[in-house]
C-alpha positions in Angstrom: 43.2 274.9 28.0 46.3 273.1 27.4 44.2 269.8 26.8 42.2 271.2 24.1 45.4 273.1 22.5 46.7 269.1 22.3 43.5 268.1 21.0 43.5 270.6 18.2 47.5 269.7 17.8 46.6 266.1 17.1 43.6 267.1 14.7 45.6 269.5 12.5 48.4 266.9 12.2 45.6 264.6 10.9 44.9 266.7 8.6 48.5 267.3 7.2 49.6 264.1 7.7 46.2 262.8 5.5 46.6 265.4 2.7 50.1 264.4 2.6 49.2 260.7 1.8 46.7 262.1 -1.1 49.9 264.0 -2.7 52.3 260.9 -2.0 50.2 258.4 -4.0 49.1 261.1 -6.7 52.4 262.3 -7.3 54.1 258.8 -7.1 51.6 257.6 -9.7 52.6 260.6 -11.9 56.5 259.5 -11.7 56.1 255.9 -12.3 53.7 256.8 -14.8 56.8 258.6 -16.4 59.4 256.0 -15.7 57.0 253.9 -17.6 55.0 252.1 -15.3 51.7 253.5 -16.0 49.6 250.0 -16.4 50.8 249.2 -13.2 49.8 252.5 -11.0 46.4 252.8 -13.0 45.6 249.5 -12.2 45.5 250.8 -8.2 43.0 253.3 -8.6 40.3 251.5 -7.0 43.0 251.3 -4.0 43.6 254.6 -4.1 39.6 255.8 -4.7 39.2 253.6 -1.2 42.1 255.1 0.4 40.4 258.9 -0.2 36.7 257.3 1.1 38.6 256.1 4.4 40.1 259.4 4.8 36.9 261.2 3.8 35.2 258.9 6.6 38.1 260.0 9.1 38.6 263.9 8.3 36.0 265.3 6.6 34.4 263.8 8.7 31.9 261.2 8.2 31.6 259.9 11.8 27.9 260.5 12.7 24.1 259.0 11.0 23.7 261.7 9.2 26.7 262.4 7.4 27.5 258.8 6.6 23.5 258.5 5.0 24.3 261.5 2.8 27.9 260.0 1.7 25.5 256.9 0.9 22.6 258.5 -0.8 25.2 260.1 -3.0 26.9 257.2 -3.8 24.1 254.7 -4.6 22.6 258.3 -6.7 26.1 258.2 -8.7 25.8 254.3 -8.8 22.4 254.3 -10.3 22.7 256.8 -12.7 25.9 254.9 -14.4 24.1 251.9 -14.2 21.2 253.1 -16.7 23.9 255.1 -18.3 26.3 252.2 -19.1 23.1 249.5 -19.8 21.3 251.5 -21.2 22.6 255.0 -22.7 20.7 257.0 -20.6 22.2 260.5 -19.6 25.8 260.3 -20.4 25.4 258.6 -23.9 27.1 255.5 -25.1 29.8 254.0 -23.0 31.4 250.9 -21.4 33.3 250.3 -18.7 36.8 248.7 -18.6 38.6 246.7 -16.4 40.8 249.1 -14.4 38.3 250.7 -11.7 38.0 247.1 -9.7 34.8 245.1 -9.1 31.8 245.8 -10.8 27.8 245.9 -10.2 26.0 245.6 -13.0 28.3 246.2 -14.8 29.8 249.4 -13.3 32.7 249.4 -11.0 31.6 250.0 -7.3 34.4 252.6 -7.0 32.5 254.6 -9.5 29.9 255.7 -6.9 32.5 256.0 -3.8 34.1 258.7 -6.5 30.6 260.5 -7.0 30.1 260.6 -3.4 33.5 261.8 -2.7 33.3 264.7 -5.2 30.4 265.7 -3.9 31.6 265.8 -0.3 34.9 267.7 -1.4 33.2 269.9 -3.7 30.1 271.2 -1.6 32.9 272.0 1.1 35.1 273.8 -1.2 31.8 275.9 -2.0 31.7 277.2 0.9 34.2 279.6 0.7 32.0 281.7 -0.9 29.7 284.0 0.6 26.4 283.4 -1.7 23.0 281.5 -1.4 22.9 278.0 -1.2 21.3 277.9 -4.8 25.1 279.7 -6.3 27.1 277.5 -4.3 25.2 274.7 -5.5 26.3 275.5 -9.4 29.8 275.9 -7.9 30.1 272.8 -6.7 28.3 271.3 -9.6 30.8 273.4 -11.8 34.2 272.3 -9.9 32.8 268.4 -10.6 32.0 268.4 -14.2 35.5 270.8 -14.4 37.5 267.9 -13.0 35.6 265.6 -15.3 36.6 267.9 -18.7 40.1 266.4 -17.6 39.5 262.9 -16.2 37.7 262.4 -20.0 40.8 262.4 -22.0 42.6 259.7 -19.5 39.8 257.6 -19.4 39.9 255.6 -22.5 43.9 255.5 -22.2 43.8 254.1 -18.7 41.0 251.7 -19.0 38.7 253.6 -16.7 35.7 253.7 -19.3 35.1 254.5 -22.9 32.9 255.9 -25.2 31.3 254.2 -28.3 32.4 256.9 -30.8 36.2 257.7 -28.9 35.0 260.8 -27.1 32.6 262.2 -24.5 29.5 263.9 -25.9 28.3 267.3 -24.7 25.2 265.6 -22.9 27.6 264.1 -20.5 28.4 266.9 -19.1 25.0 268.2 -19.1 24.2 265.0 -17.4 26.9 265.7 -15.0 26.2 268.9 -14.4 22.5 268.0 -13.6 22.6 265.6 -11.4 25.8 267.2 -9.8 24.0 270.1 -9.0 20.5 267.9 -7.3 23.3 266.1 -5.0 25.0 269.6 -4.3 22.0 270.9 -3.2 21.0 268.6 -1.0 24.2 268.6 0.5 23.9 272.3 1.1 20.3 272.2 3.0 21.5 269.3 4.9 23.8 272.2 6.6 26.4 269.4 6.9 30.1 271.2 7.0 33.4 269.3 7.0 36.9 269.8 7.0 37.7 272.4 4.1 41.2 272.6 3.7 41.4 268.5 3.3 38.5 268.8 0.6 40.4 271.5 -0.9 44.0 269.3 -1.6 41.3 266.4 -2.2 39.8 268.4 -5.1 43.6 270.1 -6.1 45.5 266.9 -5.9 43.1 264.7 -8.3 43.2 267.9 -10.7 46.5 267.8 -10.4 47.0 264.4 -11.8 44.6 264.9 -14.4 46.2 267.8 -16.3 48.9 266.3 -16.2 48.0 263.2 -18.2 45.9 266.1 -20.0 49.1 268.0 -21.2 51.5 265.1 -21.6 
């Protein structure tokens, strides 16, 4: 008994320890952001977009075939759908990227689709709090991602994420997102895969975080 006691010890400190890091670099970015260094934090968000993958991988987590294929079907999904979007104004409308997500594919930044597979992952999870049909907790989770979007919107153009051809997002992006949010959320939910909710939770609550507050600033 005392072995497994250790074993869950050394899990939950994980855990802490990993959702600790996710505040540290959010919250750091927001203070040098404020002391005037914003160019130089944004510029590290494909860092930091890796460093929530790895710890995704490690806590959620991602160790076995099948949860690693879904992490990739989601990601080359998210990929896909920004390359037609951003070449050819399909779903989202009119947009380009700029030069402060890292390398790109086509024209899209490769971190693009480790951040629709992440949100995904985080959200489905986060869904299952409730006690509903996989159908409901589908919208939710679709909901909480185009939610977080509402917000990441306004920053985009400022930090040289991505940009719009006439300044602002239109309403079919969020349909978009909503759409194809909700297909990935469902097959998450009849995969049956569960992970670690309480890191999803401060995964979801610490990039909303950030994003309100470049919101309300």
């Amino acid at each position: 008994m005392s072995t497994f006691s250790t074993y869950l010890s050394k899990k939950d400190s994980a855990v802490y320890f990993s959702i600790g890091l996710l505040y540290l670099f959010h919250i750091s970015a927001i203070i040098g952001s404020a002391l005037g260094y914003t160019e130089w934090f944004v510029s590290k968000t494909a860092m930091n977009l890796s460093l929530m993958g790895l710890l995704l991988i490690l806590i959620y987590p991602l160790t076995n075939l099948r949860a690693l294929s879904l992490f990739l079907l989601f990601a080359a999904v998210g990929m896909s759908a920004e390359y037609l979007g951003a070449n050819y104004g399909l779903f989202f409308g009119e947009y380009n990227y700029g030069e402060n997500l890292g390398p790109k594919v086509g024209g899209v930044p490769w971190a693009i689709g480790l951040n629709w597979a992440l949100l995904v992952m985080i959200t489905a999870e986060i869904s299952n709090f409730m006690k509903a049909n996989r159908w409901i907790k589908a919208a939710l989770g679709a909901g909480l991602m185009v939610f977080l979007d509402l917000f990441m919107e306004h920053s985009a153009p400022v930090f040289d994420f991505w940009e719009f051809s006439n300044g602002m997002a239109p309403l079919q992006n969020y349909i978009a997102w909503f759409i194809i949010a909700f297909l990935l959320q469902c097959i998450h939910q009849w995969s049956n895969l569960r992970g670690n909710r309480l890191f999803s939770l401060h995964c979801y609550l610490v990039q909303l975080i950030f994003f309100v507050y470049f919101y309300v600033s």
